[in-house]
Rosetta silent file (secondary structure, phi, psi, omega in degrees, C-alpha in Angstrom):
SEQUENCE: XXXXXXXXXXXXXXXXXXXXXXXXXXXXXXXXXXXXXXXXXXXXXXXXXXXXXXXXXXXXXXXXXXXXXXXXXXXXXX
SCORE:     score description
SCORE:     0.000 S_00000001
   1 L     0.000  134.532  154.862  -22.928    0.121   -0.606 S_00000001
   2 L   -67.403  132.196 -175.120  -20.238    2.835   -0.423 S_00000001
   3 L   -46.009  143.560  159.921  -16.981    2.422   -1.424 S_00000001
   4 L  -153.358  133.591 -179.192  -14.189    2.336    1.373 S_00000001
   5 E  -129.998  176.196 -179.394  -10.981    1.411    0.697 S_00000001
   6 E  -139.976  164.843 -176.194   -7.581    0.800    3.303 S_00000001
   7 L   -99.872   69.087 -155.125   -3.724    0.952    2.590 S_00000001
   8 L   -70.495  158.168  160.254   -2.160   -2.520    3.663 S_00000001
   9 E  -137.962  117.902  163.863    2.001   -2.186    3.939 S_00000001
  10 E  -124.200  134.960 -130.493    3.341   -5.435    4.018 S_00000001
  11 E  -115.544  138.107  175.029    7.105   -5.799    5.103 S_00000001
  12 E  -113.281   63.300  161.734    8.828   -9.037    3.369 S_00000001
  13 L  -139.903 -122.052 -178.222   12.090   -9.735    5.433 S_00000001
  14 L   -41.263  -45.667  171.871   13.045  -11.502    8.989 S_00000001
  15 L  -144.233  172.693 -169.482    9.243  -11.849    8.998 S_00000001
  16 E   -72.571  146.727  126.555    5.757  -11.057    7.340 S_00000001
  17 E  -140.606 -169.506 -165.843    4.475   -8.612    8.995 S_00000001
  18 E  -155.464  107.921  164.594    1.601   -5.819    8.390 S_00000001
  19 E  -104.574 -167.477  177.550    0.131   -2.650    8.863 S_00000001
  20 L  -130.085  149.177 -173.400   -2.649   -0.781    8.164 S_00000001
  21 L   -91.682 -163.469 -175.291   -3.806    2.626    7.119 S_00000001
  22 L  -100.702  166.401 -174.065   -7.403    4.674    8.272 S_00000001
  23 L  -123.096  148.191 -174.673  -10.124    3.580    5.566 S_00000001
  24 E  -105.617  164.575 -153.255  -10.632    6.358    2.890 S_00000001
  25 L  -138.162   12.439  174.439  -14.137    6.930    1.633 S_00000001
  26 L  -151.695  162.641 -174.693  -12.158    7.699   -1.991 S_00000001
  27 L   -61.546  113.053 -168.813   -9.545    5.789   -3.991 S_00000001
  28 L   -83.888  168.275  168.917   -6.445    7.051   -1.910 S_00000001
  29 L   -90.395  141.307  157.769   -2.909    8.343   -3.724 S_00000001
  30 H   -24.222  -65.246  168.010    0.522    7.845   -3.727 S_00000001
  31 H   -43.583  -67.719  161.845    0.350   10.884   -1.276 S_00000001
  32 H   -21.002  -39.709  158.609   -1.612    8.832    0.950 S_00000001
  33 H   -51.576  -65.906 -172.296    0.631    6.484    1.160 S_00000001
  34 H   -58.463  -59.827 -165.281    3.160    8.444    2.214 S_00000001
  35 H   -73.958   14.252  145.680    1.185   10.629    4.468 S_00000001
  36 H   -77.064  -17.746 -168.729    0.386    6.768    6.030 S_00000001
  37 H  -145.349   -2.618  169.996    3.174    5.583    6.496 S_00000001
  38 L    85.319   20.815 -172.419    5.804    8.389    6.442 S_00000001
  39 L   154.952  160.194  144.450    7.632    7.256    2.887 S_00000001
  40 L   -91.611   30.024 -154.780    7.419    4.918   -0.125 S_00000001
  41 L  -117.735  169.403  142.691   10.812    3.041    0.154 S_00000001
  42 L   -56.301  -27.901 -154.125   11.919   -0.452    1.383 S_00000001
  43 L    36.894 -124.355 -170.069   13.270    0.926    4.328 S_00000001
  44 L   -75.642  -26.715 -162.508   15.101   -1.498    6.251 S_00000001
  45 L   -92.928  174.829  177.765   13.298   -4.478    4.687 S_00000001
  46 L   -94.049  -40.150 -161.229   14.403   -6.676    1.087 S_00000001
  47 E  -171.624  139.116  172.961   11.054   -5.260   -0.132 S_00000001
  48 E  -117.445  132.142 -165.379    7.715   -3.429    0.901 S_00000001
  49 E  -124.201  151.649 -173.525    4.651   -3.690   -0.786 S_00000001
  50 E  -112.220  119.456  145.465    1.285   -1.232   -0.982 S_00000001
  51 E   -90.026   63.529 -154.466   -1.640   -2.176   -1.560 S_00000001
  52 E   -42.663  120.536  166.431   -4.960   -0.590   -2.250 S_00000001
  53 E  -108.128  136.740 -177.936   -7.984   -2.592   -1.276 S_00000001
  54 E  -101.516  127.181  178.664  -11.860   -1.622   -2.021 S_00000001
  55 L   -72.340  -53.994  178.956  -13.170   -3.442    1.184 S_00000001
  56 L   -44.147  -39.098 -179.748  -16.312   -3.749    0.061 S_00000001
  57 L   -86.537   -6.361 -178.396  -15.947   -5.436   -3.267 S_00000001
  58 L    57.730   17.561  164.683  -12.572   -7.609   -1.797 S_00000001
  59 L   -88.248  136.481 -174.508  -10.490   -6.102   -4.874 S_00000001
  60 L   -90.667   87.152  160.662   -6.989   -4.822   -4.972 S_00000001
  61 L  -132.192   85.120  172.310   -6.594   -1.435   -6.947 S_00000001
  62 E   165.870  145.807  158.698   -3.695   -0.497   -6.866 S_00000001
  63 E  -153.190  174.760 -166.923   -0.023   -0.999   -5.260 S_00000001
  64 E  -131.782   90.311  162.965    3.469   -0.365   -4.936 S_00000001
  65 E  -110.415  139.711  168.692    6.023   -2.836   -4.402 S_00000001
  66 E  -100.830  108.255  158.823    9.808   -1.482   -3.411 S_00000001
  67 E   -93.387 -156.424 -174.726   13.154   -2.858   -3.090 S_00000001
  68 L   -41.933  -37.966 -171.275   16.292   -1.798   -2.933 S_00000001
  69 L  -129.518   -0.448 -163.953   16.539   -0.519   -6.603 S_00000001
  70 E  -177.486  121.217  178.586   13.438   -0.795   -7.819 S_00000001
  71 E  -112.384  151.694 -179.405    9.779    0.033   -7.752 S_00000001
  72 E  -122.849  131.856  173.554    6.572   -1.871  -10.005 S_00000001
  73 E  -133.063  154.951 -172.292    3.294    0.258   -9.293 S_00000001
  74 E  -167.911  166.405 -161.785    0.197   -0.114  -10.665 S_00000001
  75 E    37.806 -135.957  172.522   -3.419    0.695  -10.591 S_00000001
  76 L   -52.031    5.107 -167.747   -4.109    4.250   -8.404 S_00000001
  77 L  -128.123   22.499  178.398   -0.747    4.244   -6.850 S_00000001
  78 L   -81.129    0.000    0.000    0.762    4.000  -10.448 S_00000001
């Protein structure tokens, strides 16, 4: 099976909510990110988090979460 992975951004304030990126057919980047979602920040939110997923295999690797002051990254988005 070929890899595919997607970009989850999930916003942690008034409510949960979630988007999604295009699924990449390679481990996406930090750049990716950005050019998904227009930035890396919290925006507006107490904290936004990235997430890499490999669909096939149901593993997360890599993310980004940001608040106000602070970001923790790991795996490709590291």
């Amino acid at each position: 099976m070929v890899p595919t992975f997607l970009i989850i951004l999930t916003n942690d304030s008034y409510s949960d909510d979630m988007r999604y990126s295009k699924v990449f057919d390679r481990v996406p980047t930090r750049q990716d990110v950005i050019d998904s979602f227009g930035s890396i920040d919290s925006g507006d939110h107490n904290t936004r988090t990235y997430t890499v997923l490999n669909i096939p295999d149901r593993t997360e690797v890599g993310g980004i979460t940001v608040t106000d002051d602070e970001e923790y990254s790991f795996g490709c988005l590291k």
